[in-house]
C-alpha positions as CSV (number, residue, x, y, z in Angstrom):
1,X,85.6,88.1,128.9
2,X,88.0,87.9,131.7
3,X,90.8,89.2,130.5
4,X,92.0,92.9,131.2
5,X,91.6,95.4,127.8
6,X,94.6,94.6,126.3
7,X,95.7,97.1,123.8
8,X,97.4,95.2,120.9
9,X,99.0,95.8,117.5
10,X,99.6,93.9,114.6
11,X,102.7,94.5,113.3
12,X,102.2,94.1,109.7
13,X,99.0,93.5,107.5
14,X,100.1,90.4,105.1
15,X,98.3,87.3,105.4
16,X,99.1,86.1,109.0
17,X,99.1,89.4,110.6
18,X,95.3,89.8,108.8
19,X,94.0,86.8,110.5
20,X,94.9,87.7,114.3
21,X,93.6,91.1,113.6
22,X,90.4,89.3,112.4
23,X,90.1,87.4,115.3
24,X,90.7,90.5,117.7
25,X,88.5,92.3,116.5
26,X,86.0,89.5,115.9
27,X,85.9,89.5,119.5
28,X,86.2,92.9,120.1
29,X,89.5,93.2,121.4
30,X,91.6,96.9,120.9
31,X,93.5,96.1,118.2
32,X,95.4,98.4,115.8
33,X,97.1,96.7,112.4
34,X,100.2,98.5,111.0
35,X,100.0,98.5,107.2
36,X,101.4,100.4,103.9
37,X,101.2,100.9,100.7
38,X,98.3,99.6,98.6
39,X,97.1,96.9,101.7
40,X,96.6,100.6,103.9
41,X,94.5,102.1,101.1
42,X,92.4,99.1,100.8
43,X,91.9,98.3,104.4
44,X,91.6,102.4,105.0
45,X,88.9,101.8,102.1
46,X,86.9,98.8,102.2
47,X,88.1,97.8,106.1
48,X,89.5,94.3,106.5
49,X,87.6,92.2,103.5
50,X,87.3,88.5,104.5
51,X,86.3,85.1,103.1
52,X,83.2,83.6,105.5
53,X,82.6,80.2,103.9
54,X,82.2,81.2,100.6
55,X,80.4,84.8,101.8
56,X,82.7,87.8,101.3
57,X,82.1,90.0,104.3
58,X,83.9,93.2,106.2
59,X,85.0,94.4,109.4
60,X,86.2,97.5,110.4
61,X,90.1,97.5,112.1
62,X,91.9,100.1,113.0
63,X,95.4,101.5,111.1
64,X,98.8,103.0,111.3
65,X,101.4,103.3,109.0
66,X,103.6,104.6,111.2
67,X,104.6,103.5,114.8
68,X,105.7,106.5,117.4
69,X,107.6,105.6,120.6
70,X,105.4,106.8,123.0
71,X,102.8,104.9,121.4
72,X,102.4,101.7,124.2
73,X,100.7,98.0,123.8
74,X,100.2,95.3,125.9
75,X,101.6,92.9,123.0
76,X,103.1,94.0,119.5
77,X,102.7,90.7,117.4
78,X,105.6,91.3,114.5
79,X,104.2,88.5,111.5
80,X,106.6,88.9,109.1
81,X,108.6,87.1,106.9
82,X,112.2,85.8,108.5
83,X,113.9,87.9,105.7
84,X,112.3,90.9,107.1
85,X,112.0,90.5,111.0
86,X,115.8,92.5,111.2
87,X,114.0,95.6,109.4
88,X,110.6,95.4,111.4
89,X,112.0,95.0,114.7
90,X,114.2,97.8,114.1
91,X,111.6,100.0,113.5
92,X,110.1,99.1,116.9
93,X,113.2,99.1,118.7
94,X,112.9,102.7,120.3
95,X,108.8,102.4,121.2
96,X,108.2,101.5,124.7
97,X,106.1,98.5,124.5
98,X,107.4,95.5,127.2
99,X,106.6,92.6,124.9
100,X,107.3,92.0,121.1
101,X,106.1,88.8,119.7
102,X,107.2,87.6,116.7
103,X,104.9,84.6,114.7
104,X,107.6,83.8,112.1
105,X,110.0,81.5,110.8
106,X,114.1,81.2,112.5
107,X,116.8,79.5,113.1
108,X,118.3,82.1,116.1
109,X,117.0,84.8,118.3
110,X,121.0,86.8,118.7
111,X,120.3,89.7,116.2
112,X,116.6,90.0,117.3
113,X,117.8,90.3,121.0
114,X,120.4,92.9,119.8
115,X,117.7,94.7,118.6
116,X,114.6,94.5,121.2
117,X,116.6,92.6,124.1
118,X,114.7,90.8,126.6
119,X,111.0,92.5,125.5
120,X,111.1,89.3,122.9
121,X,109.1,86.8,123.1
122,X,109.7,84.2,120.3
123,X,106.6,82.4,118.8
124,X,104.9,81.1,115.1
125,X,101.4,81.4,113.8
126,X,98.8,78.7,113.9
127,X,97.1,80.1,110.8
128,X,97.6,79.8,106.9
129,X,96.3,81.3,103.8
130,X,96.4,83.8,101.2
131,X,95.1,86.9,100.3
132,X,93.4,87.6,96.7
133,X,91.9,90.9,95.2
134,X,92.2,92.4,98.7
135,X,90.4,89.4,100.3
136,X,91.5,87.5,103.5
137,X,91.3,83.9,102.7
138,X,92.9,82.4,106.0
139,X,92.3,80.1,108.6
140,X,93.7,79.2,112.3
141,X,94.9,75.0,112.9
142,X,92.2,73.3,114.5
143,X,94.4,71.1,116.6
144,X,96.8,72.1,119.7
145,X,100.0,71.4,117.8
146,X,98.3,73.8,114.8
147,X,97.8,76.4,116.9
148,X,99.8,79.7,118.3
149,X,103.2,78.3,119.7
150,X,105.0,81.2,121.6
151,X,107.5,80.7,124.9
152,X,110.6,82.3,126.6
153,X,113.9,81.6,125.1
154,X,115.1,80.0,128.6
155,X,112.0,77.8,128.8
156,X,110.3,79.7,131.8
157,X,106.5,80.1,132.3
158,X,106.6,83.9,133.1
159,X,103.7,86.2,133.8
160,X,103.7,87.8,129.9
161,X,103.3,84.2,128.7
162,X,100.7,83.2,130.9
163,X,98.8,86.4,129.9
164,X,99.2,85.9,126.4
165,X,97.5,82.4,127.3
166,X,94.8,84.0,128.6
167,X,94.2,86.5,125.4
168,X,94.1,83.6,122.9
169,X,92.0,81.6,125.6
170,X,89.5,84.6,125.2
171,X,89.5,84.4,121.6
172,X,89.3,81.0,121.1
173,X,92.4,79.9,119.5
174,X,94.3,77.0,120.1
175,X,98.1,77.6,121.5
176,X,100.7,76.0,122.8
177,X,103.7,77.4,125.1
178,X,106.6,75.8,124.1
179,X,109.2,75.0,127.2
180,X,111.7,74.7,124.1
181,X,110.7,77.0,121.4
182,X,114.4,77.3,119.2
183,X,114.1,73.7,118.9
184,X,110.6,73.9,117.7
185,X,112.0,76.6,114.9
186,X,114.8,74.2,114.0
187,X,112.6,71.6,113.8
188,X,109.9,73.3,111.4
189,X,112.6,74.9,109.6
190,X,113.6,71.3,108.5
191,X,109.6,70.9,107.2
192,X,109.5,74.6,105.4
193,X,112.3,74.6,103.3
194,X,111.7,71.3,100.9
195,X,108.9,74.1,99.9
196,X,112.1,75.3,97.4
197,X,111.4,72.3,95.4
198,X,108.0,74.3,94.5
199,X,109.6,77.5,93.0
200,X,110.6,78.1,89.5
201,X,112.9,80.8,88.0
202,X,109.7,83.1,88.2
203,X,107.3,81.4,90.4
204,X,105.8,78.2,91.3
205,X,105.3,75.4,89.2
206,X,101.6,74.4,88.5
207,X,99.3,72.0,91.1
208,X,100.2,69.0,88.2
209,X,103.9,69.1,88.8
210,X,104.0,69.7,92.3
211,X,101.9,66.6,92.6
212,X,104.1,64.2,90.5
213,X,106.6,62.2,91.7
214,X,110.2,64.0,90.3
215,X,109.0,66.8,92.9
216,X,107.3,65.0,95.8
217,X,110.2,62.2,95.7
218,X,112.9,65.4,96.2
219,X,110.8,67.0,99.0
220,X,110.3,63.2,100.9
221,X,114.3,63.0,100.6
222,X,115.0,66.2,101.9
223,X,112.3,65.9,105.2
224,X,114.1,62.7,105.9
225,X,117.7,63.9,105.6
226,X,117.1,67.4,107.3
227,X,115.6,65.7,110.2
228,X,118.3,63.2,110.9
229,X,120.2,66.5,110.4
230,X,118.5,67.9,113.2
231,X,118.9,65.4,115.6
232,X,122.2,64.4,114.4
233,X,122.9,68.2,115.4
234,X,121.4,67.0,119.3
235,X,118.4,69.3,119.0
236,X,115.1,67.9,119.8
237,X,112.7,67.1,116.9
238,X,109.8,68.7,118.4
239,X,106.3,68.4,117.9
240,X,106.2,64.4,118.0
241,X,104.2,64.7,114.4
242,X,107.7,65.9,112.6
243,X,109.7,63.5,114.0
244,X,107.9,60.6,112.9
245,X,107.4,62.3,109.4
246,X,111.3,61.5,109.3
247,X,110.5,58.2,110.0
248,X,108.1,57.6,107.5
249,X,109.0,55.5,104.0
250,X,109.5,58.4,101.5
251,X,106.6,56.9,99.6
252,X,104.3,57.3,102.8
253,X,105.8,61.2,102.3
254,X,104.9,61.5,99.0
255,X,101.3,59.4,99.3
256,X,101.2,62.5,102.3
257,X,101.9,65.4,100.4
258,X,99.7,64.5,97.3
259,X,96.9,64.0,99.7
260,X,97.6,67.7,101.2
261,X,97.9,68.9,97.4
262,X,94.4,67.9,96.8
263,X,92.9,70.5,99.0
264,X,91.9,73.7,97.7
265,X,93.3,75.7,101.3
266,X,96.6,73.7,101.1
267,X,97.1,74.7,97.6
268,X,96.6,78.0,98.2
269,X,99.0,77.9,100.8
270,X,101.9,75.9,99.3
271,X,101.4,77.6,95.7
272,X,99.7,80.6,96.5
273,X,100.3,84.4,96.3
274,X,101.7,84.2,99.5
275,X,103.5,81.1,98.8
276,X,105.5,83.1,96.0
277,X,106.4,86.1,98.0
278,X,108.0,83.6,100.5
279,X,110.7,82.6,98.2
280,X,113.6,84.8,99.7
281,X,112.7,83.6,102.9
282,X,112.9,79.9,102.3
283,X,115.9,80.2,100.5
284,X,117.4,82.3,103.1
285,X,116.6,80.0,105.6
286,X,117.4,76.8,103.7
287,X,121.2,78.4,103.2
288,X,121.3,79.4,107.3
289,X,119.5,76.1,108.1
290,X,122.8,74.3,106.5
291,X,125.2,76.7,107.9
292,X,124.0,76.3,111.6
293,X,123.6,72.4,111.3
294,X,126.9,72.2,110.0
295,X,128.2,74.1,112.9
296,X,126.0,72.7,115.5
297,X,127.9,68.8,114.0
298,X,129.8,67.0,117.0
């Protein structure tokens, strides 16, 4: 490899922060995952447990449940959910580490910068998945514009993003830095939350309903207006891919989205464990989504 030994940690051990310590270590990177609770005791137990094309298989990765502040990285990757990057970035705010990347959903980096300052380095995961009876079942995009997007809030190309480059180069995974990464959050933001149409009162509707048209027709309505919403609001619709999804006929949406619903990953995604947990955060975001667009109007 020619990178430098990097020492990284994983910020949390849910789905997304599971796969990138997969990866790491796959490739024998020094990588430590922070986890609690009952995901500690099984990783402590069994290591990190892994789908391998139908294979169940293990690798050993090294935990905390407990960060100290003399305790220094190269990179702390924080994957957690929007409604809990305040309370995890707070618990890193005294450690000494330069950079702090966070691979999650936003709409604003102002309370994460009163927090960390200028050691963040927004981005969002290029993987997906879920996690069942302790098992990893994830994967990374296989395109650029699926991979790891992470870049500085002004738009520079500095050393620490160049760097991180290089460590996903060495891991083989895609990633792309992002010369204009709040509007890429805005942007996907728009995309995420039709996902509300999925929930129910106490979880997700089944694969039947989420396919039939009173759902999809709600969720092609909603890409369509919160786009124009976006660019009304003069923030670039970026990648290229979501802003011609707004452009689409809803009918192309929905012919889309049943197609996406018929693959067992995708399901597992959208309806998943994972997918349920998420509800705060969607609806959370959907509520701030409105509130900053409306505010953002000429």
């Amino acid at each position: 490899m020619n990178t430098k030994p990097y020492r990284l940690l994983i910020f949390g051990a849910g789905v997304i922060g599971s796969v990138y310590a997969l990866r790491f270590a796959q490739f024998g990177l020094d990588v430590t995952l922070l986890a609690r609770g009952k995901r500690l005791e099984a990783l402590k137990r069994n290591g990190l447990s892994y789908n391998d094309n139908g294979t169940i298989k293990q690798i050993s990765v090294k935990t905390i449940d407990t960060l100290e502040n003399d305790d220094i990285y190269d990179y702390i990757f924080v994957p957690v959910r929007y409604d809990q990057a305040e309370s995890s970035l707070t618990a890193i705010k005294n450690n000494k580490s330069k950079t702090i990347v966070t691979l999650t959903n936003t709409i604003g980096y102002d309370s994460w910068l009163e927090i960390v300052g200028d050691r963040l380095l927004p981005g969002f995961p290029g993987a997906g998945g879920d996690i069942k009876e302790d098992v990893l079942y994830a994967q990374f995009g296989s395109q650029k514009h699926q991979g790891t997007i992470f870049g500085e809030i002004n738009g520079r190309t500095t050393e620490r993003v160049k760097e991180l480059a290089q460590l996903f180069e060495s891991v083989n995974l895609h990633y792309e830095i992002q010369k204009d990464i709040l509007a890429f959050h805005i942007s996907h933001i728009a995309l995420a939350i039709v996902n509300k149409h999925f929930y129910t009162n106490d979880g997700m509707v089944d694969i039947e309903t989420a396919r039939s048209v009173k759902i999809l027709s709600k969720i092609a309505a909603d890409i369509k207006q919160n786009i124009h919403l976006v660019e009304q609001a003069g923030i670039p619709v970026i990648p290229p891919e979501t802003k011609a999804m707004g452009e689409l006929p809803e009918s192309d949406i929905i012919s889309r989205y049943r197609q996406m619903l018929s693959n067992d990953f995708i399901i597992d995604v959208k309806l998943g464990n994972h997918a349920v947990s998420q509800k705060a955060e969607i609806l959370l975001l959907d509520k701030r989504f409105h509130k900053l667009i409306t505010e953002m109007q000429p």
